[in-house]
N, C-alpha and C positions, 0 to 999 in steps of 0.2 A: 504494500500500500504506500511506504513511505515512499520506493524506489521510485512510482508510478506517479506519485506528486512529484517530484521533484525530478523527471523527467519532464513531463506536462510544461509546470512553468519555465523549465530550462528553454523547451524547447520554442515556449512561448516570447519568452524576453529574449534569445537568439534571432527567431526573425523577428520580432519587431525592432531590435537594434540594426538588419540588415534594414530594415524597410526605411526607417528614419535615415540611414548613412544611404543610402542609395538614394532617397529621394532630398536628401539637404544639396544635392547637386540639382540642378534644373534635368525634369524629364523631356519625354519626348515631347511633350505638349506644352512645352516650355514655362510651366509655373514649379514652381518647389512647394510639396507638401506642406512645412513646417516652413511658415515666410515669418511667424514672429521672431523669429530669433534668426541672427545671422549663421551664414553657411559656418563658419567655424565652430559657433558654439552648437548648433545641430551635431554638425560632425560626431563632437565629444561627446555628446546625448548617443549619438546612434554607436560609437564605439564603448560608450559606458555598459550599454544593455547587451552587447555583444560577448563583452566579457562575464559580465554575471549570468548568459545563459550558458555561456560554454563554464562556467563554474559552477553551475547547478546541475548540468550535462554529466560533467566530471563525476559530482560528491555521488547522482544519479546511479554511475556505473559501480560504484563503489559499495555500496550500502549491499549487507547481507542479507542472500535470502535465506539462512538458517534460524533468522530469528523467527520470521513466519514461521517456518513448520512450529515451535515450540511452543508460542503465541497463538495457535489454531482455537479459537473460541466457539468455532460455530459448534450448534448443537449436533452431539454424537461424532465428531471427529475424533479420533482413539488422540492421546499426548503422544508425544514421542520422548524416548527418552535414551543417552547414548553408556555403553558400558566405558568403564576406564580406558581400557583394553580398546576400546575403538577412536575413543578420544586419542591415545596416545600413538597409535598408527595414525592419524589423519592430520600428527606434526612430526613423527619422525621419520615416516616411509615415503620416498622419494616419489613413489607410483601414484602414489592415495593421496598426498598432496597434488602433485598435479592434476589430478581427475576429480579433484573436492568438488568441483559443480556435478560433475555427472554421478556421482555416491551422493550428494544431497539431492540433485532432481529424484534421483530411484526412490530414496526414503519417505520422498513427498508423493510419489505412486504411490508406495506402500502404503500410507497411509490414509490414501485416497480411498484404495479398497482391499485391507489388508485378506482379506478372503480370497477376493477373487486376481487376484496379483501373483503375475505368471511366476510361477515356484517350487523348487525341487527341494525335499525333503535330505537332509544328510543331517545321520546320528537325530540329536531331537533340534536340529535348527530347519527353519525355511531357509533358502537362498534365492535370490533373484537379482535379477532377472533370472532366466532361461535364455538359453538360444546362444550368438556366435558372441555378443557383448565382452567384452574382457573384464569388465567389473562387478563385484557379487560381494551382494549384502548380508552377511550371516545374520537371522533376527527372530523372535518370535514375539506372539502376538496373545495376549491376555485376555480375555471378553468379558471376564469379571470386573475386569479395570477399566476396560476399554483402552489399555496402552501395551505401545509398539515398544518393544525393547530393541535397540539394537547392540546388536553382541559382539559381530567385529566386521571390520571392512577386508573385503580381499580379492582378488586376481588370481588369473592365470599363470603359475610363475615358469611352468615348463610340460608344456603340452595339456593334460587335462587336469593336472595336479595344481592346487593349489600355494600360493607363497605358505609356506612352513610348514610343508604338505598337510595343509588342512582338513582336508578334504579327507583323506585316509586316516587320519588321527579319530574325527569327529565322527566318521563311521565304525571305529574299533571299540568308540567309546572312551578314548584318552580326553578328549574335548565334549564335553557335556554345559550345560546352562549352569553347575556350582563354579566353572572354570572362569564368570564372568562376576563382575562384581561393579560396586561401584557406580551404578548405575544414578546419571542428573542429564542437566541438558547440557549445550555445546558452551563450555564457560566464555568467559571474556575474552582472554587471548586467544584461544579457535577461531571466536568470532573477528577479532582482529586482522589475522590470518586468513581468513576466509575473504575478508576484505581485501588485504594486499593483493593476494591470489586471484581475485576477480577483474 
């Protein structure tokens, strides 16, 4: 919502600052828009709002959408909430950092419709997506709470295997839901990072 204001008026005060500097010159039809003020101080007018749309454009790109999924108020949306363990992969692992938008867009399907959200079963987690994607959500989903856990982030690290072969652990049963702990939302510095990252 925030992003989405301050996109709007970026994109508002952008051209109206092109419109004022283009038009403090005489147009084709040879009068200038803005004749109470002279063409200099127009200028400054039209270069003033040019700047604060491409500064509102900017802060626009910037701003987090992790805060939304955890902020989801509408009625019956499940919470989200992340393990340690996923927290601390999504600042130390090189992969899971670079792909933060695409592990948060999935979390935000998840949650959309944690039921019906394409998903294979290993040991007792869901993972999703499905299909040729390279990145998988280990998580599970509570309906007494109505909240998404999520348990850890992970990839393909070499062919079907998962990074720290997860996959074959979590099916033997070395990796179970006690394995996760810790479970809040994406703290301050994630969200930071998430920013930078954007």
């Amino acid at each position: 919502m925030l992003r989405s204001i301050a996109r709007i008026f970026g994109l508002v005060f952008f051209a109206l600052g092109f419109y004022i500097l283009l038009s403090s010159f005489s147009s084709v039809t040879g009068f200038a828009v803005i004749n109470a003020e002279d063409i200099p101080y127009s200028s400054i007018w039209g270069v003033a709002f040019l700047i604060v749309g491409a500064f509102l454009l900017s802060i626009a790109s910037r701003i987090s959408d992790i805060g939304g999924i955890e902020r989801r108020v509408m009625s019956g949306s499940p919470s989200v909430v992340w393990s340690v363990q996923a927290r601390e992969r999504m600042r130390k692992d090189n992969f899971v950092r670079g792909n933060k938008k695409k592990y948060v867009k999935e979390v935000e399907m998840i949650a959309q419709s944690p039921k019906q959200r394409g998903q294979e079963r290993i040991g007792q987690f869901s993972v999703s997506p499905r299909g040729h994607n390279n990145i998988r959500v280990a998580w599970h989903y509570d309906s007494k709470t109505n909240t998404i856990y999520v348990d850890d982030l992970l990839y393909h690290k070499n062919g079907r295997t998962y990074v720290d072969n997860w996959n074959n652990r979590a099916t033997d049963g070395e990796i179970t839901k006690g394995s996760y702990s810790g479970y809040g939302s994406i703290d301050a510095e994630d969200d930071e990072e998430t920013r930078e990252a954007a």
